[in-house]
MDTraj code that builds the backbone (N, CA, C; nanometers):
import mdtraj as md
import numpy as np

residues = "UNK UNK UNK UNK UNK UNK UNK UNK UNK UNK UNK UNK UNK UNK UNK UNK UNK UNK UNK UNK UNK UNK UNK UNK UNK UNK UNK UNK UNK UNK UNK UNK UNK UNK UNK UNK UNK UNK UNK UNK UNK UNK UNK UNK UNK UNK UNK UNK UNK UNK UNK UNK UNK UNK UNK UNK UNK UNK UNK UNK UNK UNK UNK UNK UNK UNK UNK UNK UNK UNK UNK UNK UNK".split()
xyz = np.array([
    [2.5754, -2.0643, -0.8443],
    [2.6002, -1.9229, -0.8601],
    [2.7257, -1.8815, -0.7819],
    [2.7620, -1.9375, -0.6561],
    [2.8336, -1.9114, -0.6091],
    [2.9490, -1.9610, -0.6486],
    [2.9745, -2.0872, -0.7346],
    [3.0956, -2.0777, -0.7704],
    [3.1307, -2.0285, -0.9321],
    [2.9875, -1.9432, -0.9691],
    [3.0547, -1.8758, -1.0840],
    [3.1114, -1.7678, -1.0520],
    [3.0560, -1.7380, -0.9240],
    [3.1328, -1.5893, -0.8631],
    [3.2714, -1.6199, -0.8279],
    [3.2703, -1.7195, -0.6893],
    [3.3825, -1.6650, -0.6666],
    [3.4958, -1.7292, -0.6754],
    [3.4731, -1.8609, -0.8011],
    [3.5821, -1.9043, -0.8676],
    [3.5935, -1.8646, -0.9898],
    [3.4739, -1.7917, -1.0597],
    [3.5224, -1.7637, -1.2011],
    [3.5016, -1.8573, -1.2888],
    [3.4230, -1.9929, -1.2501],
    [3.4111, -2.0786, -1.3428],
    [3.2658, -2.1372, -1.3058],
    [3.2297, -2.2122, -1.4416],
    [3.1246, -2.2782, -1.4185],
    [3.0860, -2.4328, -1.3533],
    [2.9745, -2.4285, -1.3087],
    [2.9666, -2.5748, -1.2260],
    [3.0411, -2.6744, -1.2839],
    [2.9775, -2.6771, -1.4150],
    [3.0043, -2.8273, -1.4740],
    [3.1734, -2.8481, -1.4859],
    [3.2600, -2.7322, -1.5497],
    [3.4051, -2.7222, -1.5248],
    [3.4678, -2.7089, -1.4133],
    [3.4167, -2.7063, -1.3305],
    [3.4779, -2.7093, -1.1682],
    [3.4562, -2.8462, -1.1080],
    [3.3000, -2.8847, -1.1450],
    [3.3425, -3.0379, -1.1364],
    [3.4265, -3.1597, -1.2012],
    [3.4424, -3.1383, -1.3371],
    [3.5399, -3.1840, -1.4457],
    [3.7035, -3.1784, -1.3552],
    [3.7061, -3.0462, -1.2969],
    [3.7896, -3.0074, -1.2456],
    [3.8480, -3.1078, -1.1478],
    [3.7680, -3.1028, -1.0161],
    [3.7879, -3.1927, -0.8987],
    [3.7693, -3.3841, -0.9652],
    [3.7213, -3.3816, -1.0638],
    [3.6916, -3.5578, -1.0665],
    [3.8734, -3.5811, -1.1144],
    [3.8911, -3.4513, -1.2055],
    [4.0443, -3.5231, -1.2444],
    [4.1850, -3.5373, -1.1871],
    [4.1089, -3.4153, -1.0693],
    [4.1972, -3.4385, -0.9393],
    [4.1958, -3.5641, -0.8755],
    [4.1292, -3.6024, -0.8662],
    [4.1270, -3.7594, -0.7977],
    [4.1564, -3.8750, -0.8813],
    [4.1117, -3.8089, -1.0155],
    [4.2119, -3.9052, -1.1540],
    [4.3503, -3.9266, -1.1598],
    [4.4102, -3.8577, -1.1232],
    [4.5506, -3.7924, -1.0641],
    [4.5947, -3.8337, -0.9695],
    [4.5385, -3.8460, -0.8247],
    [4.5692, -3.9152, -0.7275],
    [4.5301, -4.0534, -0.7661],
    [4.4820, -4.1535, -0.8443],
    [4.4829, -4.2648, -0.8333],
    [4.5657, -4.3172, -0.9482],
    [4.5910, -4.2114, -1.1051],
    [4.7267, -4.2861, -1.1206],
    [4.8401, -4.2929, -1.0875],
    [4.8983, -4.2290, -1.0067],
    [4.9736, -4.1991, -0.9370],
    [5.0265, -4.3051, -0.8436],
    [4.9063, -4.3825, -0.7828],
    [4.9184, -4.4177, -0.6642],
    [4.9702, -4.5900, -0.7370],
    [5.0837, -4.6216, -0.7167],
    [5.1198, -4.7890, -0.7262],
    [5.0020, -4.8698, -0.7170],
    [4.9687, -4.8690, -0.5863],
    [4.8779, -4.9606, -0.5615],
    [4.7319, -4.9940, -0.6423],
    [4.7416, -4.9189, -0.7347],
    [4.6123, -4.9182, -0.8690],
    [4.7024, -4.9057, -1.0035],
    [4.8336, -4.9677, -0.9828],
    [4.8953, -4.9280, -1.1794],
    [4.8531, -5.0694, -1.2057],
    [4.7297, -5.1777, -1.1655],
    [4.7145, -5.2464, -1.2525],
    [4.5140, -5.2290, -1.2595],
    [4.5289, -5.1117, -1.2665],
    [4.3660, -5.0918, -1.2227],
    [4.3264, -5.0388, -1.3884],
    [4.2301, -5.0725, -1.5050],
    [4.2571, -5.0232, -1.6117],
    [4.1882, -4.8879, -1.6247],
    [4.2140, -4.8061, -1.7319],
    [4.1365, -4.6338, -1.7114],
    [3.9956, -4.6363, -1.7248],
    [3.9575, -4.7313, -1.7433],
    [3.7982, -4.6899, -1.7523],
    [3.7228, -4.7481, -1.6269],
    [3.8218, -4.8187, -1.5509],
    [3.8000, -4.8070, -1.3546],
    [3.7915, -4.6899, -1.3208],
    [3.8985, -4.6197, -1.3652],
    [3.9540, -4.5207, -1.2370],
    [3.8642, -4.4074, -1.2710],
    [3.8244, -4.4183, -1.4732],
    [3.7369, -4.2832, -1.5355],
    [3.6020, -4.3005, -1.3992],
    [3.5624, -4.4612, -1.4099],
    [3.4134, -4.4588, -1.3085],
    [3.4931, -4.3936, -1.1383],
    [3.5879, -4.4756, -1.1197],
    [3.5959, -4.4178, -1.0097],
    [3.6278, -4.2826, -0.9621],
    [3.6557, -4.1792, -1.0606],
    [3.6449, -4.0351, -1.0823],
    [3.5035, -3.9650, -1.0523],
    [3.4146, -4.0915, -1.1040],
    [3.3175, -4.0011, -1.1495],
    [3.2103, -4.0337, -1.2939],
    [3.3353, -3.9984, -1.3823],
    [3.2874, -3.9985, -1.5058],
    [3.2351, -4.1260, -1.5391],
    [3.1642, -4.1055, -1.6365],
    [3.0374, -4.2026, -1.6918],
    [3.0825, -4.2907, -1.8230],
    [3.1760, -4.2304, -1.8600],
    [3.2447, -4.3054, -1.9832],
    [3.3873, -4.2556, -2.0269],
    [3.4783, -4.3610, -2.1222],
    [3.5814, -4.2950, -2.1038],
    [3.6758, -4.2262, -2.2181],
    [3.5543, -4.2128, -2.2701],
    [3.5649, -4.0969, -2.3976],
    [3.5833, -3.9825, -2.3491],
    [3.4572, -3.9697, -2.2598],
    [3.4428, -3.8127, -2.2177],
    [3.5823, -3.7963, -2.1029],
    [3.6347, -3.9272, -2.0023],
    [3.7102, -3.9402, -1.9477],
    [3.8708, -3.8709, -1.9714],
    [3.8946, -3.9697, -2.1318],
    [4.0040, -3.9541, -2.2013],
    [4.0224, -3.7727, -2.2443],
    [3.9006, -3.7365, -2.2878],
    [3.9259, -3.5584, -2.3781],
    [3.9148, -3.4451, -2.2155],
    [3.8178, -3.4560, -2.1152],
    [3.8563, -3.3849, -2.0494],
    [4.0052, -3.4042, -1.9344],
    [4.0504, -3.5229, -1.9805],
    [4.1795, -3.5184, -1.8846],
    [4.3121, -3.4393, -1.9712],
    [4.2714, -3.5036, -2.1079],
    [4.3594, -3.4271, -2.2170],
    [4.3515, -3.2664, -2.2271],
    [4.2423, -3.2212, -2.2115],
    [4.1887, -3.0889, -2.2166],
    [4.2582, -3.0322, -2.0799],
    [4.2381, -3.0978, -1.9609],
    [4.2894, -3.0045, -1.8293],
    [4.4542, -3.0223, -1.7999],
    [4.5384, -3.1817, -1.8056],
    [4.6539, -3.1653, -1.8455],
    [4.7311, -3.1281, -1.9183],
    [4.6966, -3.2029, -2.0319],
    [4.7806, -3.1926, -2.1746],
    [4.8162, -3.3065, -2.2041],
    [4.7951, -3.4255, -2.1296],
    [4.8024, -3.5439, -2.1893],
    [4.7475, -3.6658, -2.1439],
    [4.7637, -3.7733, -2.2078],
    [4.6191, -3.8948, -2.1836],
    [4.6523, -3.9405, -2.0548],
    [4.5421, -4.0371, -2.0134],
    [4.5309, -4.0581, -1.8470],
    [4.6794, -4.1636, -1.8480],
    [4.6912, -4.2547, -1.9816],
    [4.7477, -4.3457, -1.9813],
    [4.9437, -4.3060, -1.9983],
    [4.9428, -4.1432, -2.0586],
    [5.0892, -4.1110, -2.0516],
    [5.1080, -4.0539, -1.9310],
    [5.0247, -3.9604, -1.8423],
    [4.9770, -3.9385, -1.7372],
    [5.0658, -4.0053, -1.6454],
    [4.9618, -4.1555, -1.6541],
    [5.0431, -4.2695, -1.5342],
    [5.1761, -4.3092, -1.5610],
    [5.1991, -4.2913, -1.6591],
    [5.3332, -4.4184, -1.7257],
    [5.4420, -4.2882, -1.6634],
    [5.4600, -4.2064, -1.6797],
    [5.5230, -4.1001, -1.5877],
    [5.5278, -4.0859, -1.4697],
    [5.4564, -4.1070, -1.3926],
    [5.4582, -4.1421, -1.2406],
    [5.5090, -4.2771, -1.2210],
    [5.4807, -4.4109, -1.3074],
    [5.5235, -4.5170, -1.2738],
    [5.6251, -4.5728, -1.3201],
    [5.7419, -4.4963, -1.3265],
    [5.8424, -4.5700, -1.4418],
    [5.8874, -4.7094, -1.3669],
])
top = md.Topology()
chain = top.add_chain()
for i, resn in enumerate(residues, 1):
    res = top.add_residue(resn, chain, resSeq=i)
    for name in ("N", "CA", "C"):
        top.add_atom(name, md.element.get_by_symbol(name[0]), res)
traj = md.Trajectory(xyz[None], top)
């Protein structure tokens, strides 16, 4: 309840939220560009990487895998 108040959003999208933050910090990070996405989807969090792939697409705008390739040229 409290973070429908006083973020304005609901649980389940606020957690979606923070797992892809840390999706983010680990493609990012060199030391995992040989780690494949359905590691990093578990190590987010997420349970599979369907659901992995559409909510990262949904909160960026693009896949985990163009995502990284941009940080790692």
């Amino acid at each position: 309840m409290t973070i429908n108040i006083e973020k304005n959003r609901n649980f389940h999208n606020f957690i979606n939220d923070y797992r892809i933050e840390e999706a983010k910090k680990i493609l990012q990070d060199k030391n995992y560009s040989d780690t494949n996405i359905l590691n990093i989807a578990f190590k987010s969090g997420f349970q599979s990487k369907s659901v992995f792939n559409r909510v990262f697409k949904q909160i960026t705008g693009q896949s985990p895998k163009d995502y990284r390739s941009s940080f790692l040229k």
